[in-house]
C-alpha positions in Angstrom: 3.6 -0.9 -13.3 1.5 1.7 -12.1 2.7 5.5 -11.2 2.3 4.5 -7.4 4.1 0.8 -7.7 7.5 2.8 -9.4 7.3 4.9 -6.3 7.8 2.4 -4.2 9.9 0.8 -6.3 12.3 3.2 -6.8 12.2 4.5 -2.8 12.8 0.8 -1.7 15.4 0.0 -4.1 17.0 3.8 -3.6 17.4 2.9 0.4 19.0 -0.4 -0.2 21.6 0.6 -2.1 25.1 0.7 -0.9 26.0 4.2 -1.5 22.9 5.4 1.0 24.7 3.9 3.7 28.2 5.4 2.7 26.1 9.2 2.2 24.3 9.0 5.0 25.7 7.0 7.5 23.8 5.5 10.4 20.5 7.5 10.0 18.9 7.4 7.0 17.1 10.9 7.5 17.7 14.8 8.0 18.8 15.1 11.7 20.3 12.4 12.7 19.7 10.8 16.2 19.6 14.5 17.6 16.3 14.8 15.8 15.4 11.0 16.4 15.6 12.0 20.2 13.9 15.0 20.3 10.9 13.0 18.4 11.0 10.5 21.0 10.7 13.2 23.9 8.0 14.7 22.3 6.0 11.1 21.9 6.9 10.7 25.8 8.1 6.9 25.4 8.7 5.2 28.0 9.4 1.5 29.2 6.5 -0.8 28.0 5.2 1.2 25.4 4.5 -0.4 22.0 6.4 1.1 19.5 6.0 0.5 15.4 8.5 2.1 13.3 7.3 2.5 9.9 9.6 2.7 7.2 12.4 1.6 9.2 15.2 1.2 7.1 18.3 -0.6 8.7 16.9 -0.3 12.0 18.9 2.5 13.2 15.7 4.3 15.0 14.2 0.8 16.5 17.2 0.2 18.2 17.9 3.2 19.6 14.1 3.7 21.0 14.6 0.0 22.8 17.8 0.9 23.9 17.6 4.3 25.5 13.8 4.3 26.1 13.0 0.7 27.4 10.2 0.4 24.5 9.4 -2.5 22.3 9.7 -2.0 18.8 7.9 -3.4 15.8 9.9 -2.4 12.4 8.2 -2.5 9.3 9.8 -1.6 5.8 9.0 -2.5 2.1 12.6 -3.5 1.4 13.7 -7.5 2.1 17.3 -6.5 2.6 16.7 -3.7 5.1 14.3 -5.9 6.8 17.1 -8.7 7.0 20.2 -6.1 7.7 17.8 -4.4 10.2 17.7 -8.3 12.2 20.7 -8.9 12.4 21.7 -5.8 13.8 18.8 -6.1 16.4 20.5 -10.0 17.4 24.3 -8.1 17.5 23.0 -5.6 20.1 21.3 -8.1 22.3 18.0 -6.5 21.2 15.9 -9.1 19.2 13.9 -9.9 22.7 12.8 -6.3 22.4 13.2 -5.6 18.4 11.5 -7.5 15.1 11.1 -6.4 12.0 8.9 -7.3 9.6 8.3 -7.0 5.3 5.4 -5.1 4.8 3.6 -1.6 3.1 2.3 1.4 5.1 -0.3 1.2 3.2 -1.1 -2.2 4.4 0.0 -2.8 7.9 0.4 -6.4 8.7 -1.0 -5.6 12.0 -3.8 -5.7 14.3 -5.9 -2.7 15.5 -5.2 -0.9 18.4 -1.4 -2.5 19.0 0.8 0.4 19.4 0.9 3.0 21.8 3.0 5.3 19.0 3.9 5.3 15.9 7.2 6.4 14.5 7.9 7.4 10.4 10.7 9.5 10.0 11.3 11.0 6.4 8.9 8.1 4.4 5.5 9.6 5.1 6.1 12.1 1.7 7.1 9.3 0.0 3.5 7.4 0.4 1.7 7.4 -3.0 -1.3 7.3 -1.0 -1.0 9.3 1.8 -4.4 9.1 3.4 -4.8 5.8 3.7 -1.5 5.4 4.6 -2.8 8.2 7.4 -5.9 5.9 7.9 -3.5 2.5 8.5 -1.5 4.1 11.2 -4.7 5.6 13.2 -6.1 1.9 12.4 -3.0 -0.1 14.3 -3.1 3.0 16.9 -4.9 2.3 20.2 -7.2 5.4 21.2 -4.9 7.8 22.8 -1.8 7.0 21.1 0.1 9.2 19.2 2.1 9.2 15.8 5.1 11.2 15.4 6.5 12.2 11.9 9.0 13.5 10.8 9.5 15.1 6.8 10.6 17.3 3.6 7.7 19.8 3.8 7.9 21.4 -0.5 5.7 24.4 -1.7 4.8 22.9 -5.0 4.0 26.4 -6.8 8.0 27.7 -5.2 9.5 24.4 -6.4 12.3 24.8 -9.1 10.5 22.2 -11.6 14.6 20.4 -12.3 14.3 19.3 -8.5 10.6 18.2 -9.2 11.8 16.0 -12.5 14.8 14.7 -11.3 15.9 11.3 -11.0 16.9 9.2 -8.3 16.0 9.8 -4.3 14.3 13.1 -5.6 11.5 11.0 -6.8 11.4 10.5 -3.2 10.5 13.8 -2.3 8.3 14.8 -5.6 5.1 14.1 -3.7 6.1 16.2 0.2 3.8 18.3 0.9 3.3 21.6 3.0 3.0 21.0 6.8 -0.3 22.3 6.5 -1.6 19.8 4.4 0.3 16.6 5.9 -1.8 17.9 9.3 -5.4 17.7 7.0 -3.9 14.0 6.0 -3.8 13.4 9.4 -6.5 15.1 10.7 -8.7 13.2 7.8 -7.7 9.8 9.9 -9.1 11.2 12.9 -5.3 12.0 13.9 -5.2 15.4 15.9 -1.7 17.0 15.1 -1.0 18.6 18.9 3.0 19.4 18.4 4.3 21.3 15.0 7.9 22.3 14.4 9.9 23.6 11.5 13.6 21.9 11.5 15.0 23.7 7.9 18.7 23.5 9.4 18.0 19.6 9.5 17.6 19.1 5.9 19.9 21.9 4.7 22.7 19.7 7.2 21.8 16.7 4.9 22.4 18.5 1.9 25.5 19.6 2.9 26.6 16.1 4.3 25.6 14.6 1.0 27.5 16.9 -0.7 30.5 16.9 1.3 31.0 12.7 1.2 30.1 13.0 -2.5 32.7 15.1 -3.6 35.5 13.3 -1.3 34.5 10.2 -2.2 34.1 10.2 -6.0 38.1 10.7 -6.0 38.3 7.5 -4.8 35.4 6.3 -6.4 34.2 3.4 -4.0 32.2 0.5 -5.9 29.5 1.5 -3.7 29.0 4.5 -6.1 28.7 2.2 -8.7 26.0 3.2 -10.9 25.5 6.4 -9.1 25.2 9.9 -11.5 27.6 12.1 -9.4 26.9 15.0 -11.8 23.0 15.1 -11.2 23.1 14.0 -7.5 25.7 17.4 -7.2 23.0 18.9 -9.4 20.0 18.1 -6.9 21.9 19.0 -3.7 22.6 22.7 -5.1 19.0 22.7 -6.3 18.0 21.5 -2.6 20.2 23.7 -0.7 18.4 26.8 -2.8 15.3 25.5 -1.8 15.6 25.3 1.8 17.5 29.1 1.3 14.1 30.2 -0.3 11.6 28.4 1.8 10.0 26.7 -0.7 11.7 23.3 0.9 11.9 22.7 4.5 11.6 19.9 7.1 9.0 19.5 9.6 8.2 17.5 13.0 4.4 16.6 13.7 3.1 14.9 16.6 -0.7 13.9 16.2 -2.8 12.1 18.6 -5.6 9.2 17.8 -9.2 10.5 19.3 -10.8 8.8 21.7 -13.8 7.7 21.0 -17.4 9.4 21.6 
């Protein structure tokens, strides 16, 4: 396969397996639903807005938008089992009227132009081989006016302790974040105008922690969820992390960019 075809690989197959869920919980992302909310406040949702989630994951973010915002949400992730577990959770909260979810890559959006009012990607944008068109899909499904809101690792390449680069694992997933400055030129390249930018560090050094935490308790019991999980370099990687976010060279960000209008 081709460098950008084991990315994806590896990221879908990393957020499917059992011990994410068990680490992480209900929110596959630094923040939680604190951060979740304060991204849907700063997209100003509201009932009847069109809603795509990309890189949804189990469906944790759709669900919550539809339920506390009124929105319809369209959930789109690369991974079948997510897409399926994602579903069936939508059907269990009465949601599926309001909820789909669909099998597809950011990269190609198995959508029309101009459907959504906003777009939603918590945590996945870094992990895009190809973040521009990537950038270019989402202004393409966006109708003029709407606005994208991301979420994600922000990494000074030239800071970056080059073990936490080479690692294995869900570090491949953050190998290719970027600086906030340069996910805004992505964006901006699309014709996406970033209008809100925050720094959230204490979100992702949280997440370290957490990881951390539920690793060491739980590798006494040794659940078969952490089945084929390296405990030694994951313990490795989240002292490595947590150093980064104390030196600034890692960090987490918040962007909200709006689509122009046309001329």
């Amino acid at each position: 396969m081709t460098a950008p075809e084991n990315v994806k690989s590896c990221c879908t197959a990393l957020y499917q397996h059992n011990a994410v869920a068990l680490l992480l919980g209900d929110s596959y992302h630094p923040g939680g639903k604190a951060l979740t909310r304060r991204l849907a406040d700063r997209l100003e949702l509201g009932p009847r807005h069109q809603v795509l989630d990309l890189a949804c994951g189990p469906g944790g973010t759709a669900l919550l938008l539809a339920r506390e915002h009124g929105v319809h949400v369209d959930g789109v992730d690369l991974g079948p089992a997510n897409v399926a577990k994602a579903q069936a959770a939508a059907e269990a909260a009465g949601l599926a009227d309001r909820v789909r979810f669909h099998l597809g890559d950011a990269e190609r959006l198995p959508f029309d132009d101009g459907l959504f009012d906003a777009v939603i990607c918590e945590c996945a944008f870094c992990t895009f081989p190809d973040k521009p068109t990537a950038a270019a899909e989402i202004a393409r499904v966006l109708r003029p006016g709407g606005r994208v809101g991301l979420t994600d690792v922000t990494l000074d390449p030239a800071e970056l302790d080059e073990r936490l680069v080479g690692l294995a694992g869900w570090v491949a997933c953050i190998a290719d974040a970027r600086p906030t400055a340069e996910y805004t030129e992505i964006l901006d390249g699309a014709g996406l105008r970033t209008t809100v930018a925050e720094q959230h560090d204490e979100a992702l050094a949280g997440m370290i922690d957490l990881i951390e935490a539920r690793l060491r308790a739980l590798r006494i019991t040794r659940p078969a969820a952490l089945d084929g999980v390296d405990v030694p370099t994951v313990l490795e990687m989240t002292a490595l992390a947590r150093r980064a976010v104390r030196e600034q060279s890692a960090g987490y960000c918040l962007l909200i960019a709006e689509k122009q209008q046309p001329a």
